[in-house]
PDB file of N, CA, C and O in Angstrom:
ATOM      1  N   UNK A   1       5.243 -30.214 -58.867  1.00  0.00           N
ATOM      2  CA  UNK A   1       6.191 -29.124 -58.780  1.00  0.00           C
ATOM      3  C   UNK A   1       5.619 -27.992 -57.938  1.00  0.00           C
ATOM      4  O   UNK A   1       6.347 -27.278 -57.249  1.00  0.00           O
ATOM      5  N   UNK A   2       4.467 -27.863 -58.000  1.00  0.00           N
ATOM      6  CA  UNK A   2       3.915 -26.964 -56.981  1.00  0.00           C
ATOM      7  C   UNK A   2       3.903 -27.101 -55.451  1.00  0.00           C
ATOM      8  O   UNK A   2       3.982 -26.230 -54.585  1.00  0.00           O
ATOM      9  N   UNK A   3       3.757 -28.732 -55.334  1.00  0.00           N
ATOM     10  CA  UNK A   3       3.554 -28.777 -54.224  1.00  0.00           C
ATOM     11  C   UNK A   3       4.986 -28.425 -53.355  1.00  0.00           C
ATOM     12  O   UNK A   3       4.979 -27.837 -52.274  1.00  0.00           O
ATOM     13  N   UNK A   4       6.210 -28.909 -54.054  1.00  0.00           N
ATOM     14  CA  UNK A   4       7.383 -28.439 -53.601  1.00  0.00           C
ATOM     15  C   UNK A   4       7.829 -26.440 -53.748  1.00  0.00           C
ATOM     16  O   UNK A   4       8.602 -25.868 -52.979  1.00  0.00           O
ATOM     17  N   UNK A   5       7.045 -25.732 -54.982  1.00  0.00           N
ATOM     18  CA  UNK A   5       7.034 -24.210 -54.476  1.00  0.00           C
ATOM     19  C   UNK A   5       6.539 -23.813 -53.392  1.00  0.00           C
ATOM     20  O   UNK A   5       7.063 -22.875 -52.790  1.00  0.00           O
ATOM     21  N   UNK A   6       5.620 -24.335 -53.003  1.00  0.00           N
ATOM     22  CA  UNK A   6       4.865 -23.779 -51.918  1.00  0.00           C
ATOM     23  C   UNK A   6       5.701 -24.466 -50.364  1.00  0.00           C
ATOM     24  O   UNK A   6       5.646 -23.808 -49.325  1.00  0.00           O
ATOM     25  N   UNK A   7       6.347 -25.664 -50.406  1.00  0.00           N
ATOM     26  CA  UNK A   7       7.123 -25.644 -49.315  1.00  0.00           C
ATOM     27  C   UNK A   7       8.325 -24.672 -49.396  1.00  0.00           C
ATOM     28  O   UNK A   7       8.802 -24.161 -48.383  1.00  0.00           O
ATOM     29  N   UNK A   8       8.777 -24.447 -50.595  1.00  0.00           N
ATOM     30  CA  UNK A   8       9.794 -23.632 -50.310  1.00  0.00           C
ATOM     31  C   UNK A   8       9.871 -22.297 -50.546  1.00  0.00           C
ATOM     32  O   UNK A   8      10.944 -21.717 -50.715  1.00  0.00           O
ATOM     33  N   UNK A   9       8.177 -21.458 -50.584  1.00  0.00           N
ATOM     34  CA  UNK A   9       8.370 -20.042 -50.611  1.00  0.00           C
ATOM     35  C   UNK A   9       6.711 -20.673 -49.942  1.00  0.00           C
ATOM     36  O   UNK A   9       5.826 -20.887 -50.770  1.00  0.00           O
ATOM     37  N   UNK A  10       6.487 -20.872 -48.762  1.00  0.00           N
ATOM     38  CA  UNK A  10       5.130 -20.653 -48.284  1.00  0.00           C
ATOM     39  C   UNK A  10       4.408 -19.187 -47.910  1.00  0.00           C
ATOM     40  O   UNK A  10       5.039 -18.310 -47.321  1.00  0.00           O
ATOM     41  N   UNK A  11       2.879 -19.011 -48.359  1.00  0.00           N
ATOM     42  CA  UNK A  11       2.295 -17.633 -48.377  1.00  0.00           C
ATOM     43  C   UNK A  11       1.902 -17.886 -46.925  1.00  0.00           C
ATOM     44  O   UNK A  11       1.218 -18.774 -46.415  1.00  0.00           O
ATOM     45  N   UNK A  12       2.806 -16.407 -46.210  1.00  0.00           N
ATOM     46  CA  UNK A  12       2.460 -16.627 -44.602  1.00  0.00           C
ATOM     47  C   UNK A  12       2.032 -15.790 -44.691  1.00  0.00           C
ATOM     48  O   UNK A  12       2.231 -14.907 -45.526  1.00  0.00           O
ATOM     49  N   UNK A  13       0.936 -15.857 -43.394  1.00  0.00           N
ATOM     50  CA  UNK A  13      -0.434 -15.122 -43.110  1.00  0.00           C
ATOM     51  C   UNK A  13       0.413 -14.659 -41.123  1.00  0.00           C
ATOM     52  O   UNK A  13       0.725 -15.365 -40.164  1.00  0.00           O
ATOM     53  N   UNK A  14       0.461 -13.039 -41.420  1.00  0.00           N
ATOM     54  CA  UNK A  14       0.686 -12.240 -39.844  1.00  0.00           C
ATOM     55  C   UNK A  14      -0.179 -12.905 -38.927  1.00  0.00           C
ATOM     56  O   UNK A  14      -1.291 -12.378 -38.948  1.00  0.00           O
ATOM     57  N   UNK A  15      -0.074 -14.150 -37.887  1.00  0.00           N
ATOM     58  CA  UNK A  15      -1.212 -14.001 -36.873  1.00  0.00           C
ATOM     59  C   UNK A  15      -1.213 -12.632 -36.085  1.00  0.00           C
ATOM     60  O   UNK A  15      -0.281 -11.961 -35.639  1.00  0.00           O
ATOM     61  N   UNK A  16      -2.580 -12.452 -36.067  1.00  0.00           N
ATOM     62  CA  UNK A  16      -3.424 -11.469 -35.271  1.00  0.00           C
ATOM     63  C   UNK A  16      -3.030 -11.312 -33.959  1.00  0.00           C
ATOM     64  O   UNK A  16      -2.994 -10.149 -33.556  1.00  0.00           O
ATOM     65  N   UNK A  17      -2.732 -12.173 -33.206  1.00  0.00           N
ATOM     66  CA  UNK A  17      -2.126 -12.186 -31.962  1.00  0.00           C
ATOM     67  C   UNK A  17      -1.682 -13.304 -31.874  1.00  0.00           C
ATOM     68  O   UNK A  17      -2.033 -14.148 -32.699  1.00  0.00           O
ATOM     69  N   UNK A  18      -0.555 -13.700 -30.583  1.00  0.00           N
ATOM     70  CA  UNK A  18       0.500 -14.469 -30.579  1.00  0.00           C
ATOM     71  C   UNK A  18      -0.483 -15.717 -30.008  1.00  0.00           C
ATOM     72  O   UNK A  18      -1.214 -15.670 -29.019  1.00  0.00           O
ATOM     73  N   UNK A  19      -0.282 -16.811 -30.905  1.00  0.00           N
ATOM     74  CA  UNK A  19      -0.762 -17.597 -30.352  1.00  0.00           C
ATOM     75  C   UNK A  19       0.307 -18.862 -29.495  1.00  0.00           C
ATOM     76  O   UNK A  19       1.480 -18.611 -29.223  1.00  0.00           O
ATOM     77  N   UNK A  20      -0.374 -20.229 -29.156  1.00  0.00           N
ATOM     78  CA  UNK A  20       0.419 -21.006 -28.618  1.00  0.00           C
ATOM     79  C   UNK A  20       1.663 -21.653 -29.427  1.00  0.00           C
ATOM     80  O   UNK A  20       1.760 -22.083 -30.577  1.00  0.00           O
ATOM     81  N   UNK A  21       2.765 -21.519 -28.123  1.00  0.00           N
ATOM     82  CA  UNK A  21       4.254 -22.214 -28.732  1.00  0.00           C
ATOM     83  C   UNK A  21       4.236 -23.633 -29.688  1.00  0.00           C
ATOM     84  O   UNK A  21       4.155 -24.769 -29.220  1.00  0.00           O
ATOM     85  N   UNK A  22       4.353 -23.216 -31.474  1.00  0.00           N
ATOM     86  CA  UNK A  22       4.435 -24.154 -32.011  1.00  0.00           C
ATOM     87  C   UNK A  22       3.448 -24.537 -33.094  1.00  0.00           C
ATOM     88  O   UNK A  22       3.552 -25.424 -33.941  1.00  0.00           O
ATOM     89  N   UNK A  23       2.289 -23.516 -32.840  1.00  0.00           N
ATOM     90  CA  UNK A  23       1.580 -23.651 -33.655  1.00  0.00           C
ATOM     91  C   UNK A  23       1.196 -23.289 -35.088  1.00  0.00           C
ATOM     92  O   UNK A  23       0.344 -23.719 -35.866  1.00  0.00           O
ATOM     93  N   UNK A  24       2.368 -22.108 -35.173  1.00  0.00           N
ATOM     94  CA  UNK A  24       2.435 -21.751 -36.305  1.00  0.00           C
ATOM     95  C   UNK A  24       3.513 -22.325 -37.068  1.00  0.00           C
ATOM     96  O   UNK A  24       3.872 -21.850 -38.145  1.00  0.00           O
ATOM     97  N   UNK A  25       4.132 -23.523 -36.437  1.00  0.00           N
ATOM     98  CA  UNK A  25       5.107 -24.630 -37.541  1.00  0.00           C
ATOM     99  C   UNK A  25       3.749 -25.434 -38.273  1.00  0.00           C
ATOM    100  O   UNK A  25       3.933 -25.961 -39.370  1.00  0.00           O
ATOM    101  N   UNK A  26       2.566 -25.495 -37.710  1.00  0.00           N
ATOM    102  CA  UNK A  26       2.070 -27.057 -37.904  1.00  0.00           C
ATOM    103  C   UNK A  26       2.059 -26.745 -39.511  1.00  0.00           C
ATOM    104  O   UNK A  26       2.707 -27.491 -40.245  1.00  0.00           O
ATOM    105  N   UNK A  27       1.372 -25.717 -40.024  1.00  0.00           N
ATOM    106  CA  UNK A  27       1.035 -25.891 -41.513  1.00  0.00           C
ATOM    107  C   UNK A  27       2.543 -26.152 -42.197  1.00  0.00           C
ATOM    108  O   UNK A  27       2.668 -27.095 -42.978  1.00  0.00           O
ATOM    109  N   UNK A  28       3.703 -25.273 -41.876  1.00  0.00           N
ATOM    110  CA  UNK A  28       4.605 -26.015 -42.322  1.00  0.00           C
ATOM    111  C   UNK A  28       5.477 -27.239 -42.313  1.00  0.00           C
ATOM    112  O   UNK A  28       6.428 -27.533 -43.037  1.00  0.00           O
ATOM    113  N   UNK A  29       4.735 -28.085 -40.990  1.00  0.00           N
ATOM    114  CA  UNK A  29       5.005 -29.505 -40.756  1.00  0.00           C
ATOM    115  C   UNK A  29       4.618 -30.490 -42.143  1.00  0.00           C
ATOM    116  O   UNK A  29       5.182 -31.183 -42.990  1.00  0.00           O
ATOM    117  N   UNK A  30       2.706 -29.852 -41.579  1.00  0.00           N
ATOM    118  CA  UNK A  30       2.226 -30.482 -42.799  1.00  0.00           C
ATOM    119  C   UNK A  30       2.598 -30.827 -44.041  1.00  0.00           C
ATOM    120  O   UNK A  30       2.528 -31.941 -44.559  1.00  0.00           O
ATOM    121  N   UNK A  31       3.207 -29.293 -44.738  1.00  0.00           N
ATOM    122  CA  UNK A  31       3.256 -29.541 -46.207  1.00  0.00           C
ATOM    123  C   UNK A  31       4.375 -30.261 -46.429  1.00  0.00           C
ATOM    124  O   UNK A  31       4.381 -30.809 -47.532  1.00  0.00           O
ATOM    125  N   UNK A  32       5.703 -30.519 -45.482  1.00  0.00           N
ATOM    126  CA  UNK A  32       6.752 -31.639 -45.868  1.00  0.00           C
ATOM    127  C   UNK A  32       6.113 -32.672 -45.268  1.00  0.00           C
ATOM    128  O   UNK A  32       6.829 -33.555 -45.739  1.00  0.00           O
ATOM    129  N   UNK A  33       5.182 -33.371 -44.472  1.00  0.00           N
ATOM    130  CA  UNK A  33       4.877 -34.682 -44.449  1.00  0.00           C
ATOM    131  C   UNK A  33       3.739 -34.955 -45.678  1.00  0.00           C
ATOM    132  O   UNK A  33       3.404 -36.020 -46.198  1.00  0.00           O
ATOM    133  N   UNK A  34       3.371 -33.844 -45.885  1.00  0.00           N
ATOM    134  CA  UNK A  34       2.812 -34.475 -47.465  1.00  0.00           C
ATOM    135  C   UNK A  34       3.643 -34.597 -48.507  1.00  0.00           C
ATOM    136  O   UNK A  34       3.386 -35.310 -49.477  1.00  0.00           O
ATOM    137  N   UNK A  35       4.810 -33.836 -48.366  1.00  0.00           N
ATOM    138  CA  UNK A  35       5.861 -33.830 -49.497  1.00  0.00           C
ATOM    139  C   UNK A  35       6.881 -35.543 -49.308  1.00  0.00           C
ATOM    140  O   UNK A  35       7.318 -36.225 -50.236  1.00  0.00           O
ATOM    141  N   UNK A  36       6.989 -35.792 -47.959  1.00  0.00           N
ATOM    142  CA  UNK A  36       7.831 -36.962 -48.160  1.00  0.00           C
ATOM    143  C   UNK A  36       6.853 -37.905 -47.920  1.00  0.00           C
ATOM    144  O   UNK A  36       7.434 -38.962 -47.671  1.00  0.00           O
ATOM    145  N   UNK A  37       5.257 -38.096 -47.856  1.00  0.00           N
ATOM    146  CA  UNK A  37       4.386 -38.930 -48.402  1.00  0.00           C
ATOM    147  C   UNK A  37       4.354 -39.145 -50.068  1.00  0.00           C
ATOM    148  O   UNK A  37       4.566 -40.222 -50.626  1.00  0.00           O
ATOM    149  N   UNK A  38       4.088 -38.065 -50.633  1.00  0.00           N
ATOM    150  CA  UNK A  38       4.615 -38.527 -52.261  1.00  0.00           C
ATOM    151  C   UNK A  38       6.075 -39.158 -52.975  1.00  0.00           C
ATOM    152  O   UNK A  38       6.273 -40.056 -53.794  1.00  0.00           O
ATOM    153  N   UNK A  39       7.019 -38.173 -52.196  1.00  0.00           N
ATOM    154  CA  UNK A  39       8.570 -39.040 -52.311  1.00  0.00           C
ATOM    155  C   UNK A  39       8.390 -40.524 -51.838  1.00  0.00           C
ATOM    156  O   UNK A  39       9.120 -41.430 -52.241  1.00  0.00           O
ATOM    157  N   UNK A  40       7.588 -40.661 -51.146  1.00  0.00           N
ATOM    158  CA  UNK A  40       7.421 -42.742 -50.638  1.00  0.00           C
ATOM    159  C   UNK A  40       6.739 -43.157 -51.282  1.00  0.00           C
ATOM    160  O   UNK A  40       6.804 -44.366 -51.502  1.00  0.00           O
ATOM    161  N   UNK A  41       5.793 -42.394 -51.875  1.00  0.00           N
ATOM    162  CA  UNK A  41       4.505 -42.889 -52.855  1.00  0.00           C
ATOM    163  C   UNK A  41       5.639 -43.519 -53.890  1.00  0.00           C
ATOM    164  O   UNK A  41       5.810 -44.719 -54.106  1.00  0.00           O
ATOM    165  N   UNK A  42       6.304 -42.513 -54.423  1.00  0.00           N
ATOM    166  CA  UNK A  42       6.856 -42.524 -55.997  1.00  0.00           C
ATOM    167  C   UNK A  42       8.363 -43.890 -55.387  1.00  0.00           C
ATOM    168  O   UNK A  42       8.551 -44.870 -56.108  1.00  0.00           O
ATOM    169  N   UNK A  43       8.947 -43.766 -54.507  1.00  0.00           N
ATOM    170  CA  UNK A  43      10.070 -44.766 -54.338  1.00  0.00           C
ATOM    171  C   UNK A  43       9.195 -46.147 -54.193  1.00  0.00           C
ATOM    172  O   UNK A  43       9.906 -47.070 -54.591  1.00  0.00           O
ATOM    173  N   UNK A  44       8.000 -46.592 -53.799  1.00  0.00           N
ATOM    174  CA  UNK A  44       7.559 -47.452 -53.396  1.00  0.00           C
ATOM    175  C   UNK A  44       7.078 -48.030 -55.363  1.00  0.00           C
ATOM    176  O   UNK A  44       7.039 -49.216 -55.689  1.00  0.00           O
ATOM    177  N   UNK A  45       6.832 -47.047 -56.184  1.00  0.00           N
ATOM    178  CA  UNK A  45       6.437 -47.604 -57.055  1.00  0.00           C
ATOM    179  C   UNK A  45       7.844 -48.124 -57.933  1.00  0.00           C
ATOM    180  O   UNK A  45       7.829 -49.022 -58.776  1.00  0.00           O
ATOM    181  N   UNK A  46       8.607 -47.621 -57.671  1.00  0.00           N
ATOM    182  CA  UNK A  46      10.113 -47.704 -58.236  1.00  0.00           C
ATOM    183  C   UNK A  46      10.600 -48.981 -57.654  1.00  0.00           C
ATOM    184  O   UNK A  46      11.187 -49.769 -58.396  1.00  0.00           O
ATOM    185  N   UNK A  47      10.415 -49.264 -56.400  1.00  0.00           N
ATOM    186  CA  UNK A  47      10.328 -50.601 -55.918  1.00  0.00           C
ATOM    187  C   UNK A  47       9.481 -51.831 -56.519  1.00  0.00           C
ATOM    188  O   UNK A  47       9.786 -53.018 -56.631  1.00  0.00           O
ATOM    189  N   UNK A  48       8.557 -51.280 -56.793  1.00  0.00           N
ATOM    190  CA  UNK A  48       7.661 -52.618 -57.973  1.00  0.00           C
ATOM    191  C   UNK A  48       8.114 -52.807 -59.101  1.00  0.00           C
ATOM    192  O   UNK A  48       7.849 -53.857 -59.687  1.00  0.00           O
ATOM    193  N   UNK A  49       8.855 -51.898 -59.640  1.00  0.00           N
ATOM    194  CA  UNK A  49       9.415 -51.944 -60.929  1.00  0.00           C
ATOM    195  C   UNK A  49      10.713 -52.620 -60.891  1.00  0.00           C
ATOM    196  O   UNK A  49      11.134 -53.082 -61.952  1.00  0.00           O
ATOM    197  N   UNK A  50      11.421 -52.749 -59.806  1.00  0.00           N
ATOM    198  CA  UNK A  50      12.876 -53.523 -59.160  1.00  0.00           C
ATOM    199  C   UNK A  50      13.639 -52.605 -59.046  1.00  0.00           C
ATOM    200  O   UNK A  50      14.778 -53.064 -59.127  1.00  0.00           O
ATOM    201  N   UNK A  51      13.653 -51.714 -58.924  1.00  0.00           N
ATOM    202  CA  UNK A  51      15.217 -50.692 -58.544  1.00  0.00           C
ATOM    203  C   UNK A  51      15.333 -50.479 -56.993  1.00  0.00           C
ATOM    204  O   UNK A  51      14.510 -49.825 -56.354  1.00  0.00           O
ATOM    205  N   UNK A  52      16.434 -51.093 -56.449  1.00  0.00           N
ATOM    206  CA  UNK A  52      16.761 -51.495 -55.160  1.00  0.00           C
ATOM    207  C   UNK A  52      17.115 -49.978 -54.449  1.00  0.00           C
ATOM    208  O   UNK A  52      17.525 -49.001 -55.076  1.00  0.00           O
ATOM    209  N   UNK A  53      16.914 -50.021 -53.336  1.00  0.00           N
ATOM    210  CA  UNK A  53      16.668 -48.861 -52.652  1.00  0.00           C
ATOM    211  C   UNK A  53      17.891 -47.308 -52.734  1.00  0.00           C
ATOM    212  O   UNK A  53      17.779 -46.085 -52.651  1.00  0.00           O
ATOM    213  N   UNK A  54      19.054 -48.365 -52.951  1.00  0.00           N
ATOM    214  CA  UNK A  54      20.298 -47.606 -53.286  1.00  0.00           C
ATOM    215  C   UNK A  54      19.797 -46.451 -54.728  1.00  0.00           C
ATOM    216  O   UNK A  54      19.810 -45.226 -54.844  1.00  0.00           O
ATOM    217  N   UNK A  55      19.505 -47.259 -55.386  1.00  0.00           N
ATOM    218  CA  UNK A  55      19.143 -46.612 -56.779  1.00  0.00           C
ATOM    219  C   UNK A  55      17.733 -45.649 -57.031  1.00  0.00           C
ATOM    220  O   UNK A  55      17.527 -44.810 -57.907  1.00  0.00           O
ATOM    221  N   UNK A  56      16.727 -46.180 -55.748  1.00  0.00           N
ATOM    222  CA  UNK A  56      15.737 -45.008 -55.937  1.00  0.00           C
ATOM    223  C   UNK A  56      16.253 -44.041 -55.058  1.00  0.00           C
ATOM    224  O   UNK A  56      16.138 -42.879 -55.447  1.00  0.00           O
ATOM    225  N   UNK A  57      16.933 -44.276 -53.681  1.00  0.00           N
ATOM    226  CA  UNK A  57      17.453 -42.653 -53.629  1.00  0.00           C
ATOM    227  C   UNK A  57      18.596 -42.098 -54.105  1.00  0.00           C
ATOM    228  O   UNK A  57      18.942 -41.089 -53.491  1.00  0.00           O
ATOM    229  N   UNK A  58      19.328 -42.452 -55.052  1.00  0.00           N
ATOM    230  CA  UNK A  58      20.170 -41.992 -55.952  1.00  0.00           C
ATOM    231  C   UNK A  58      19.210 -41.107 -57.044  1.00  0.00           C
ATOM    232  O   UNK A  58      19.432 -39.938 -57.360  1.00  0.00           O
ATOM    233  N   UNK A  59      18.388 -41.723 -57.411  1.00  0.00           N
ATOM    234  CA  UNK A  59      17.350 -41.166 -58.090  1.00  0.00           C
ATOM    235  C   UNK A  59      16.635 -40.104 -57.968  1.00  0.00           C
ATOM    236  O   UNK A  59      16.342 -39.382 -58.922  1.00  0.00           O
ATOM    237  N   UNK A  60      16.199 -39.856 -56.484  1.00  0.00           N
ATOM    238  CA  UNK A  60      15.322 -39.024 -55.644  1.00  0.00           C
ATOM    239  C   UNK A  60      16.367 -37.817 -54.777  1.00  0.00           C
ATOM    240  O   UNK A  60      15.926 -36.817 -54.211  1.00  0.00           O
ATOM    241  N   UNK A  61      17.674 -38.178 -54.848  1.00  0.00           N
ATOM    242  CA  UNK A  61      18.748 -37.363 -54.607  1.00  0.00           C
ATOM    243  C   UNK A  61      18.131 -37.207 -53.006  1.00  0.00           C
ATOM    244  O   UNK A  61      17.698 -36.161 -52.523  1.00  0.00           O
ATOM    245  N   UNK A  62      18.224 -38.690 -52.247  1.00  0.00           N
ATOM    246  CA  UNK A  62      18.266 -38.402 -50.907  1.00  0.00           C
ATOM    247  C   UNK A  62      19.333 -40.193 -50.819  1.00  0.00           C
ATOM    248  O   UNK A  62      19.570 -41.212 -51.467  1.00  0.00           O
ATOM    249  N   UNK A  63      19.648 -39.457 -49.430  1.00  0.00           N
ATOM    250  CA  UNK A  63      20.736 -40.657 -49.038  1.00  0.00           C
ATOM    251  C   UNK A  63      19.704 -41.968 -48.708  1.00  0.00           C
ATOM    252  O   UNK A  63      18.629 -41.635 -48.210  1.00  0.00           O
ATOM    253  N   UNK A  64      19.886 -43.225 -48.901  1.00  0.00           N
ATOM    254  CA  UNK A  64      19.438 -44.266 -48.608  1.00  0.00           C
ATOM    255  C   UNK A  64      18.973 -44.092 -47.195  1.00  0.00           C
ATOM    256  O   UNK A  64      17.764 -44.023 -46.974  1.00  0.00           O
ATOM    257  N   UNK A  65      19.893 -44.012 -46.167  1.00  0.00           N
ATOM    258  CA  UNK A  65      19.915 -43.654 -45.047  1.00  0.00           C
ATOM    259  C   UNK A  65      17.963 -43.268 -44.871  1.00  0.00           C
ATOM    260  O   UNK A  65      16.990 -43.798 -44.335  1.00  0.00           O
ATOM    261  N   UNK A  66      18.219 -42.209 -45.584  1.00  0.00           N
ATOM    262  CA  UNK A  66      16.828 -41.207 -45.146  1.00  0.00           C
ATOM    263  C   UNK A  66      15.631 -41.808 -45.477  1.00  0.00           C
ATOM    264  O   UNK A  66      14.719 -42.002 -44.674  1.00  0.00           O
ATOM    265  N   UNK A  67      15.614 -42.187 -46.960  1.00  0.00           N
ATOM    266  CA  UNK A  67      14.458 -42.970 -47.755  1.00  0.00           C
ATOM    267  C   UNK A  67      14.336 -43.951 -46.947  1.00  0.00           C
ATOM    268  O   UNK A  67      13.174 -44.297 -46.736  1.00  0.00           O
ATOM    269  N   UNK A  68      15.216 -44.565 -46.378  1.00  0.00           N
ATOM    270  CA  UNK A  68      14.392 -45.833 -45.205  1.00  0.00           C
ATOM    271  C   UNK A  68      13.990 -45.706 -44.375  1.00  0.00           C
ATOM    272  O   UNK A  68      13.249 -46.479 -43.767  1.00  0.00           O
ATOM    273  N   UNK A  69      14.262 -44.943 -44.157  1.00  0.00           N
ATOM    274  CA  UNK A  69      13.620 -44.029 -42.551  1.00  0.00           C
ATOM    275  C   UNK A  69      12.042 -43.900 -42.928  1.00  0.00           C
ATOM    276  O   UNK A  69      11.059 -44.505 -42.500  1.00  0.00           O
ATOM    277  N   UNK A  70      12.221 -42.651 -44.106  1.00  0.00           N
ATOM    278  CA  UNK A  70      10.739 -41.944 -44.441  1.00  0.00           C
ATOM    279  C   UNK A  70       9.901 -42.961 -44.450  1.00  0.00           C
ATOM    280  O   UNK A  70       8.933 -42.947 -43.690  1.00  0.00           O
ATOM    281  N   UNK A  71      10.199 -44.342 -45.581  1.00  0.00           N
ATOM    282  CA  UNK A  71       9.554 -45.300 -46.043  1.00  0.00           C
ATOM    283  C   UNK A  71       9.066 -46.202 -44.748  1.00  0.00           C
ATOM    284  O   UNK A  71       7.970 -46.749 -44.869  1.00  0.00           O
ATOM    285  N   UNK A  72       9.781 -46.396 -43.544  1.00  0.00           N
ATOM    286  CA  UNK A  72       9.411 -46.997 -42.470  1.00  0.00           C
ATOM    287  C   UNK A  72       8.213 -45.994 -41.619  1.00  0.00           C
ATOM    288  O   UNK A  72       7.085 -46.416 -41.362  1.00  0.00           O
ATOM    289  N   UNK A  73       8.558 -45.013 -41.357  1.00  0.00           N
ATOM    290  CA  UNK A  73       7.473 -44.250 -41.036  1.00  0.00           C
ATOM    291  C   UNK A  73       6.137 -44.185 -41.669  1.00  0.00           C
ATOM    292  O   UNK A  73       5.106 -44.451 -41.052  1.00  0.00           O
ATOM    293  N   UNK A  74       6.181 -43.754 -43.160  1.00  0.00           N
ATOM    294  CA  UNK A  74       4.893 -44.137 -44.212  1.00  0.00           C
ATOM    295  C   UNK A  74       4.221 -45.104 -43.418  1.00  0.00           C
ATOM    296  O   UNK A  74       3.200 -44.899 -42.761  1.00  0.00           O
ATOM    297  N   UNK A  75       4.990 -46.403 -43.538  1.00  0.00           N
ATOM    298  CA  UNK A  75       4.267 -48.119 -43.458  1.00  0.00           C
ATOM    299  C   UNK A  75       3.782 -47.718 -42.459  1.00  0.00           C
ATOM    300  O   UNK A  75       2.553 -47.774 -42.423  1.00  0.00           O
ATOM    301  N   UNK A  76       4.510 -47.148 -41.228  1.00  0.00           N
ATOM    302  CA  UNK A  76       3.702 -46.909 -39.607  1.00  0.00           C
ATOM    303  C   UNK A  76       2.524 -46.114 -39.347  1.00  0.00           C
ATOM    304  O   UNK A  76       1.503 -46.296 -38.683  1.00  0.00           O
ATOM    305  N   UNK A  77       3.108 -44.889 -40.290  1.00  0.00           N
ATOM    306  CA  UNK A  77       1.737 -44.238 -39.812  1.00  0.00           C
ATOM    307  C   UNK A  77       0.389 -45.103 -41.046  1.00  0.00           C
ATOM    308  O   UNK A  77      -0.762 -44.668 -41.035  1.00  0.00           O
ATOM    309  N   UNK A  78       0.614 -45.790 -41.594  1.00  0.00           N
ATOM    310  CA  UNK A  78      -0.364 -45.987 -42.601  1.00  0.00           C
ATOM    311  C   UNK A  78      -1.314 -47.161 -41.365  1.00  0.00           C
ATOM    312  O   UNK A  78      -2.525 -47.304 -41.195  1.00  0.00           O
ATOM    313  N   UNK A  79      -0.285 -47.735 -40.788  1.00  0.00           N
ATOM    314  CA  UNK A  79      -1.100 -48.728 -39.934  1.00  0.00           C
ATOM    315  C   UNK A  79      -2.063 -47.928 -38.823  1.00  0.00           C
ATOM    316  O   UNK A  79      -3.085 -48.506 -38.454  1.00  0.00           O
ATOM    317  N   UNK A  80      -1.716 -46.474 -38.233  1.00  0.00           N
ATOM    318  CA  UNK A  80      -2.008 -46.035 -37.214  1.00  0.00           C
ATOM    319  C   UNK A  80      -3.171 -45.053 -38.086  1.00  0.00           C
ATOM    320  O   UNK A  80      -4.287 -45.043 -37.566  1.00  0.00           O
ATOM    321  N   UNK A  81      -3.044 -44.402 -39.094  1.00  0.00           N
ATOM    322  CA  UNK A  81      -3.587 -43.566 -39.605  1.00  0.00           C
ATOM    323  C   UNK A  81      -3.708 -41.977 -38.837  1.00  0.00           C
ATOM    324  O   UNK A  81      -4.651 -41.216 -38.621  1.00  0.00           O
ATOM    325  N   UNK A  82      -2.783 -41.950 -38.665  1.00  0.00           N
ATOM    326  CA  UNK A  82      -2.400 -40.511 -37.781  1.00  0.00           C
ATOM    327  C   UNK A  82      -0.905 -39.867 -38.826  1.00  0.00           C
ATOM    328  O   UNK A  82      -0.012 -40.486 -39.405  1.00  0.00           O
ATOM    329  N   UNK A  83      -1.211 -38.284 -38.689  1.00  0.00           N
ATOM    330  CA  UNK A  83      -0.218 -38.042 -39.584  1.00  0.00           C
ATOM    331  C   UNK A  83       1.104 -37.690 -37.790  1.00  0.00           C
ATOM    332  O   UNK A  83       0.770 -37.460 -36.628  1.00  0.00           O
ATOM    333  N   UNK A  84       2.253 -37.793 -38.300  1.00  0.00           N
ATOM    334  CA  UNK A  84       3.430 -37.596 -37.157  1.00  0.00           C
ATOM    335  C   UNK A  84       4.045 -36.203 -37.636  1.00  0.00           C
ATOM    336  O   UNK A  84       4.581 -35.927 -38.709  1.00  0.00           O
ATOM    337  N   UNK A  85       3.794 -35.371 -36.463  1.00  0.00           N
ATOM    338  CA  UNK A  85       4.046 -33.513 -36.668  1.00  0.00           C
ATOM    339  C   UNK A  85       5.555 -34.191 -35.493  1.00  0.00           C
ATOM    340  O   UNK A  85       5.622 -35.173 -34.754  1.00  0.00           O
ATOM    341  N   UNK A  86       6.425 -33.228 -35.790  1.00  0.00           N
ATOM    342  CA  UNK A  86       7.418 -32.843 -35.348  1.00  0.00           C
ATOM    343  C   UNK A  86       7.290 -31.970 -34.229  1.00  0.00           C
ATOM    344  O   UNK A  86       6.219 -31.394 -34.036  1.00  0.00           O
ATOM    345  N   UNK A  87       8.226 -31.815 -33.502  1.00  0.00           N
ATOM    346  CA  UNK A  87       8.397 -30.808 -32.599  1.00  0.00           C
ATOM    347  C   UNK A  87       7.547 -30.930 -31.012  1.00  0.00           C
ATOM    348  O   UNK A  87       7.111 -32.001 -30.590  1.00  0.00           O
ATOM    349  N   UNK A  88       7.460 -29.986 -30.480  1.00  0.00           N
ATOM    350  CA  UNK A  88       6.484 -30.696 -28.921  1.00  0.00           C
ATOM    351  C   UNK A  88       5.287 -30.392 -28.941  1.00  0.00           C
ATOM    352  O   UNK A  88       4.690 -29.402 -29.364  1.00  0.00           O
ATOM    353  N   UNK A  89       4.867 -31.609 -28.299  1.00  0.00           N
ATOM    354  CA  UNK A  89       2.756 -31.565 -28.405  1.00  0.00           C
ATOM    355  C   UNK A  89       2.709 -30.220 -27.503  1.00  0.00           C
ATOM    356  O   UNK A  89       1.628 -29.701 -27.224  1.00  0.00           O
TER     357      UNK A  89
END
């Protein structure tokens, strides 16, 4: 539960001077790719238990649609071991 307060009231820190375009998303990239790393953690175990994908994101109150997405990405980056930031390098 914390980890979801802190995405959704994050403690921002004034940079000192303006730095480069984009860089002050990354920490908030981060904390939702760690947040929909645990949402895959927890659907993937819901999957061992048999509840078909419809029903863990009914569960997780995200559209199927999305959970397959996230869950395909997980598997990818797990092979590459690189986390995937949004937005332009």
């Amino acid at each position: 539960m914390r980890r979801l307060h802190d995405l959704c009231n994050p403690r921002r820190a004034k940079p000192s001077e303006p730095s480069r375009r984009g860089f002050s998303q990354q920490p908030q990239r981060r904390r939702e790719e760690a947040l929909r790393s645990r949402i895959v953690t927890l659907s993937l175990g819901l999957d061992d238990l048999g509840y078909p994908l419809e029903a863990r994101a009914q569960r997780l109150w995200l559209s199927s649609r999305t959970l397959r997405q996230w869950e395909y990405d997980y598997r990818y980056r797990t092979l590459r071991q690189q986390p995937v930031l949004l937005g332009r390098p």
